[in-house]
N, C-alpha and C positions, 0 to 999 in steps of 0.2 A: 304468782306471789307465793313463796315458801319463806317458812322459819325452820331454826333448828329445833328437833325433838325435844323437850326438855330443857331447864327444870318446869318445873310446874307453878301455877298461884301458891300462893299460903292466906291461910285467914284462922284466925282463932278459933272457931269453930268448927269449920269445916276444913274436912281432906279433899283435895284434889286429886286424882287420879285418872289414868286410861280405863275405857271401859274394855271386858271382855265376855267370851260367850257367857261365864256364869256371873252374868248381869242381866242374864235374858228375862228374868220371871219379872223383876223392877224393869225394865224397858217396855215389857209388856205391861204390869202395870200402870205406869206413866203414858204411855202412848195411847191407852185405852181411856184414859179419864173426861168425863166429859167439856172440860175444859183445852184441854191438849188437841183435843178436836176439833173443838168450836175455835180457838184462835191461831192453833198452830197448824196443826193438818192430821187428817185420816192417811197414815200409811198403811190401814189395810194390816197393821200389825195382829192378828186374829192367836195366833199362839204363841209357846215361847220359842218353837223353833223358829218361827215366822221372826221374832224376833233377837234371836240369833245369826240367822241371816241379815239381817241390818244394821248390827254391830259391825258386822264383818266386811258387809259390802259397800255398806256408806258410811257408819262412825270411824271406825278405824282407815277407812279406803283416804276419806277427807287427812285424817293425820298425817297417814302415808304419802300424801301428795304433797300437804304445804303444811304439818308440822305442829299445826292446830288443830283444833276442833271444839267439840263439847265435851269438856271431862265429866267425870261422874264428881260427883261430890255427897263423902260419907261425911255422918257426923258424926263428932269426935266425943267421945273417946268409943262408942259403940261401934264404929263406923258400916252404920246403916247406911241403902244408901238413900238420899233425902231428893235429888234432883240431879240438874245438869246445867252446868255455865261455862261458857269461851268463846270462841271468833267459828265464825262460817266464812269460809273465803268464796265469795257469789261471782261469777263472772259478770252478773250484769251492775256487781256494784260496784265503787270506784275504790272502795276500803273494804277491811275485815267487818262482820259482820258481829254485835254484840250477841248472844243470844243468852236464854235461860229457860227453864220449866222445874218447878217442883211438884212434889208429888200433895193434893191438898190440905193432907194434915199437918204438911208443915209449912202452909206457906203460910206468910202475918205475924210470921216469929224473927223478920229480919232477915232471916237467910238471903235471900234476895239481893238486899241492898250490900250485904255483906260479902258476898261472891261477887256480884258484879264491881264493885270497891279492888276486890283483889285482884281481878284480871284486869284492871286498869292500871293498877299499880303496875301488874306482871308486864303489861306490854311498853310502858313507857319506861319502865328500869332493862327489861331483859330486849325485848324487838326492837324498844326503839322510837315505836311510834309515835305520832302527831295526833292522826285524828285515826277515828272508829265512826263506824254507825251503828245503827238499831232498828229494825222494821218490827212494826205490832199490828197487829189486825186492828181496823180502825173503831171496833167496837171494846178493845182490852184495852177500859180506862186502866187497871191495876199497873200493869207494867208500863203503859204511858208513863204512869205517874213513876213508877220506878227509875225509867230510863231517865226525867227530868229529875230526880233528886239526886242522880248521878250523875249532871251537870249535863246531857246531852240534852240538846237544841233542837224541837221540831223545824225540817223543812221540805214543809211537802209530803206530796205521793208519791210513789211510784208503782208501776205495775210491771211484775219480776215474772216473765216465763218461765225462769225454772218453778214456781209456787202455782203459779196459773192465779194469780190474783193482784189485787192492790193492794197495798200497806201504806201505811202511815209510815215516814222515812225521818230519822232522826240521827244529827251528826255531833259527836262529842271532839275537838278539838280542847290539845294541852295549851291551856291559859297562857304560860308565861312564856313558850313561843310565840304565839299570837301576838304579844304586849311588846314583844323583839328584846328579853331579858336571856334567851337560849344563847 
């Protein structure tokens, strides 16, 4: 499964963009935090170059394959950068994958709901799409709760070799296809 490169979400707040290696010092911050640990995973990102190489070999490598990924996401008008939202295309899932992390000081100000809002919109105006999912560590009520206020639906577990774990699996399907209005 590939899209085309480009354009990007838009959200009033936040800039969407690709990330690149000087994003390394924020990738390393974010991937260090103890949250990004506990729910999302230890890549062992230990410096910036450690996390320069991961820009390169897996954020950017994912784009380069199917045209998606996690952008960065600066806030506007400073454009720091605050987090990260887009699709992970999983082979063992049957859709693009929702994803998100922000950096702690600014999560609970919305961002959140407001990025994920935009790359729903992005995908059902520009890709196309029907449905998406969401996997969250079955202990991060927060984004639970995120993905259900942005209409996806828990169903189930799954347990995903490429993570080496189980997650709680949540599918977001456009409403007024379903209702057979498309």
């Amino acid at each position: 499964m590939s899209f085309p490169l480009g354009p990007f979400p838009v959200s009033e707040r936040l800039r969407f963009r690709l990330p690149s290696s000087n994003d390394a010092a924020f990738y390393h911050q974010l991937m260090n935090e103890p949250d990004y640990i506990r729910f999302i995973a230890d890549h062992g990102i230990k410096t910036e170059e450690d996390a320069a190489n991961y820009i390169k070999n897996k954020t950017l490598a994912r784009f380069a394959a199917h045209g998606v990924g996690l952008w960065i996401l600066d806030l506007k008008p400073s454009l720091t950068p605050v987090g990260v939202c887009g699709l992970v295309v999983r082979k063992e899932l049957k859709y693009p994958d929702l994803g998100f992390a922000f950096l702690e000081d600014h999560r609970g100000k919305g961002f959140g709901r407001e990025a994920g809002q935009s790359v729903l919109d992005f995908v059902t105006r520009e890709l196309k799409l029907r449905t998406l999912c969401a996997i969250t560590h079955p202990e991060n009520v927060r984004s639970a709760n995120l993905l259900k206020k942005l209409g996806f639906e828990p169903d189930g577990q799954r347990h995903l070799a490429e993570i080496g774990t189980t997650s709680d699996y949540y599918e977001w399907k456009l409403r007024y296809v379903e209702s057979g209005l498309a």
